[in-house]
N, C-alpha and C positions, 0 to 999 in steps of 0.2 A: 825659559821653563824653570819650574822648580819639581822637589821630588818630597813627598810625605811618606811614611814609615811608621810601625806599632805592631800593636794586638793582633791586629788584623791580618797579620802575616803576610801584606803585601806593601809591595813599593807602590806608589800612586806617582804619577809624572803630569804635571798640570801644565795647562800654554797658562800664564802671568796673564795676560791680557784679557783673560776669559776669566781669570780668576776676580778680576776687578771690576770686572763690567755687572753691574746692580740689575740691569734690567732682565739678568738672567736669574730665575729662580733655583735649579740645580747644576751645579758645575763639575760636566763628566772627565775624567783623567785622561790624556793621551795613551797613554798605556798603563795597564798594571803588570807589573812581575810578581809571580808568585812564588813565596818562600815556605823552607820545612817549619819554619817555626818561627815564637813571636821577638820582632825585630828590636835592639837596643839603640841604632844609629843607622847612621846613612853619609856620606858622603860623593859629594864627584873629583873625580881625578880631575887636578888642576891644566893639567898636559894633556892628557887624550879624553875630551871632555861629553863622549856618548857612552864613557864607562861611567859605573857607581857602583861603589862599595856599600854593603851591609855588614854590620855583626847582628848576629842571633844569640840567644841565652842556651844553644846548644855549645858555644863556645865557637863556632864557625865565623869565616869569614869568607863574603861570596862580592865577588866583582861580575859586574852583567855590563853586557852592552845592550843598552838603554833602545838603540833603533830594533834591537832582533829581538831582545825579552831572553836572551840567551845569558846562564852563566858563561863568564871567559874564564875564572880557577873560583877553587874553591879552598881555605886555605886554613885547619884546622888547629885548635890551640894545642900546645906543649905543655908540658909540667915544669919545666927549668927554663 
């Protein structure tokens, strides 16, 4: 699976294999997670890998586990 991220203030989680397959005209996402706001990044936890981090341009950072669409924390920026 892969995961996309933007504007659109949401994660999109695609299957690869649906992704590449031509004979399909629209390729719908496994899941979307929806976030407060528009997204700067995305990563997945290399160690527990149904989590993924986003940062937002609220300055937030939200780790979700990917099978529930559920944030696990949410983890706000500092001054210092």
């Amino acid at each position: 699976v892969f995961a996309t991220a933007g504007v659109s203030k949401k994660i999109r989680i695609y299957e690869f294999r649906d992704a590449i397959n031509d004979s399909l005209e629209l390729h719908w996402p496994l899941r979307e997670i929806y976030c407060r706001s528009k997204l700067s990044c995305i990563s997945w936890n290399p160690y527990v890998q149904q989590y993924i981090a986003c940062a937002d341009y609220e300055g937030l950072v939200n780790v979700f586990d990917v099978n529930t669409g559920l944030a696990v924390c949410t983890l706000e920026e500092h001054e210092k």
